[in-house]
Structures are given as C-alpha cells and as structure tokens.
ZADODREN-549915 format. One record per residue (C-alpha): x, y, z. Coordinates in pm, 1 decimal. Example, Ala and Ser with C-alpha at 12.3 -4.5 7.8 and 13.67 -1.06 7.14 Angstrom:
<rs>
1230.0, -450.0, 780.0 .
1367.0, -106.0, 714.0 .
</rs>
This chain:
<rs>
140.9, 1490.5, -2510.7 .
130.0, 1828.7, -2649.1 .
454.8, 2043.9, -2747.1 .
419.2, 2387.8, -2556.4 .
686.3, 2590.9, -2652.5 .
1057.4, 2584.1, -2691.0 .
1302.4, 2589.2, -2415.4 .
1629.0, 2798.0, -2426.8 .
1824.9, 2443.7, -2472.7 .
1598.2, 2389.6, -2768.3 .
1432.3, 2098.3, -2588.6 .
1039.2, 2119.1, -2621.1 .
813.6, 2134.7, -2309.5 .
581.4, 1891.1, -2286.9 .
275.4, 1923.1, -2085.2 .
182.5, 1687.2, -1829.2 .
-134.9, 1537.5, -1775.8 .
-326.7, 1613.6, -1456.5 .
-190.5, 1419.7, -1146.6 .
-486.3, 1169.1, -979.7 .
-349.0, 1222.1, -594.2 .
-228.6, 1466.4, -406.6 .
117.9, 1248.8, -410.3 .
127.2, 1212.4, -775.8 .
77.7, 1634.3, -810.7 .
397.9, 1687.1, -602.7 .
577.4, 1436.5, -735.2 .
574.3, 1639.3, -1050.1 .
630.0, 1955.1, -884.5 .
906.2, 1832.3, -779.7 .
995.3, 1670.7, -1117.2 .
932.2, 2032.8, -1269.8 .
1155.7, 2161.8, -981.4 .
1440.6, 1957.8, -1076.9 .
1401.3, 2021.3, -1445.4 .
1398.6, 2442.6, -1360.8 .
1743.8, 2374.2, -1103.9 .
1900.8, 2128.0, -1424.0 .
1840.1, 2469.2, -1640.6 .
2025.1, 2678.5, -1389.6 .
2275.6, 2469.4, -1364.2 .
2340.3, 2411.2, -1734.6 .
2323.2, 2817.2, -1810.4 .
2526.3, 2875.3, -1417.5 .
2296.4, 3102.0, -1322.7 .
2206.1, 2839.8, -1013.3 .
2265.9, 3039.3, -648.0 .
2474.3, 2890.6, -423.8 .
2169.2, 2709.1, -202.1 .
2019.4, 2560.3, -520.1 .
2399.5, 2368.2, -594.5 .
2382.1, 2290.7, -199.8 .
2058.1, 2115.8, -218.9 .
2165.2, 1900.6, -512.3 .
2491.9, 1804.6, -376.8 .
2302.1, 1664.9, -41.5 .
2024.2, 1556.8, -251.7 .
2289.9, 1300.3, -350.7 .
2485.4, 1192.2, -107.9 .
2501.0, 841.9, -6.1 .
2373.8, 931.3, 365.2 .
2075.3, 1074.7, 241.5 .
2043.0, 775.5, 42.7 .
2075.9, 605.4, 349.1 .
1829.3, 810.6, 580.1 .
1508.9, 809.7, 286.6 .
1605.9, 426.1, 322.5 .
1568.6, 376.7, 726.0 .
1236.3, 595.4, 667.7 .
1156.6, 320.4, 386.1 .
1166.5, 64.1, 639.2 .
1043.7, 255.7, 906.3 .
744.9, 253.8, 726.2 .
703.3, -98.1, 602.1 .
725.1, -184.1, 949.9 .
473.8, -26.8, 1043.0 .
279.0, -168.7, 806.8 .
357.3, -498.9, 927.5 .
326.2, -461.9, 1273.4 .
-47.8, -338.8, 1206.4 .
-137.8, -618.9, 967.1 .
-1.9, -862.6, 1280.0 .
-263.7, -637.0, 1519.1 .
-539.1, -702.9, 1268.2 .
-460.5, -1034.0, 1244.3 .
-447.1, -1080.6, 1642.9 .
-782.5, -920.1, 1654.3 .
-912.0, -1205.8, 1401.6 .
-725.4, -1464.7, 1604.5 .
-908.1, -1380.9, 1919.0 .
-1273.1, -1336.8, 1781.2 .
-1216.7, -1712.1, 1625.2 .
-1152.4, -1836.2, 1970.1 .
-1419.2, -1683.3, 2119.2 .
-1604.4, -1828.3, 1856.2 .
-1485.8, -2154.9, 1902.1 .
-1514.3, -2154.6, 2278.5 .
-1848.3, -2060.4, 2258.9 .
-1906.9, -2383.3, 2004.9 .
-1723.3, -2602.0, 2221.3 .
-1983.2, -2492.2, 2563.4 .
-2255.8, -2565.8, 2324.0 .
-2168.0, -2885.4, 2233.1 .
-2072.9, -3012.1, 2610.2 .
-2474.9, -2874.1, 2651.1 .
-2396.7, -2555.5, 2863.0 .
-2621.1, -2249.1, 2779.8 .
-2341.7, -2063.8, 2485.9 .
-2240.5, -1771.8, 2711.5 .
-2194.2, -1462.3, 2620.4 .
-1897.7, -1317.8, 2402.5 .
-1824.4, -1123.8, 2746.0 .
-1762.7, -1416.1, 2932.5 .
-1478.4, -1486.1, 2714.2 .
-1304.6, -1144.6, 2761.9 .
-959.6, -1140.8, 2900.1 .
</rs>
C-alpha cells in the first residue's frame, strides 16, 4: 500500500485498493467515515450529532437489533433453499409416477396429469 501523506496525529494515510462490489466500496466509506469521526473526536472538534451517532452506534440494543436483522435474513435464506428443494421433491415424483405407469404398461401420461 502506498503512504499518501501525513495525518495531523502523525499517522500515515494509506490508500486503499479499489473495492470489487458495490458492498465492499461502502464498507470502506464507512471505514473512512469512522476514521474522519475518530479524528474529531481525538482533536474535540466532533458536533454534538457525530458523538450521538457513536454512542448509539454502540449500544448493546443496537447490537441486538443488526442481530434480529442477521437472522432475519438467514431465515430467509433457509426458508427459500426448503422452496427449492420442495420444487425438486415434486418434479422427482412426478418422475417417478410417470416410471411406475410405464412399468404397470399404461401409456406414461403426461407431466399434467400429475399436477395437484
């Protein structure tokens, strides 16, 4: 990583390679966002909403709510893995009924016939 310049705190600034995704470019926006507040802080030239923001930011029912929306979310994800996997449950039984009339020496219907 490249040094840019020199910070007031006499910490250099590195420069950080170009984000792949949309996600990974506000991720450090937000990283560089954090880093600029940190600055304010440490110099006290922070305003009064940017020491607000921080204090909630860490709060254990904050904490608490980005974890529910964790959840939230992998359940989700797992009820539409168990619809996919429903969907390829009830094509193999259509399949296999339509193996089964073949083998008693019925004409093998169509799909259709099988429908619910």
């Amino acid at each position: 990583m490249a040094v840019k310049k020199a910070e007031p705190s006499g910490e250099p600034q590195r420069k950080m390679p170009p984000a792949m995704t949309p996600e990974a470019r506000e991720q450090q926006l937000v990283h560089l966002a954090y880093n600029l507040a940190e600055e304010r802080l440490r110099n006290g030239t922070a305003s009064a909403q940017e020491v607000t923001h921080l204090l909630k930011a860490g709060q254990v029912q904050n904490q608490l709510a980005i974890r529910e929306l964790e959840l939230k979310n992998e359940l989700l994800i797992a009820r539409t893995t168990q619809i996919g996997n429903e969907e390829t449950q009830q094509q193999m039984l259509k399949d296999a009924m339509r193996a089964f009339a073949g083998y008693r020496g019925e004409d093998v219907p169509d799909l259709e016939d099988f429908d619910d």
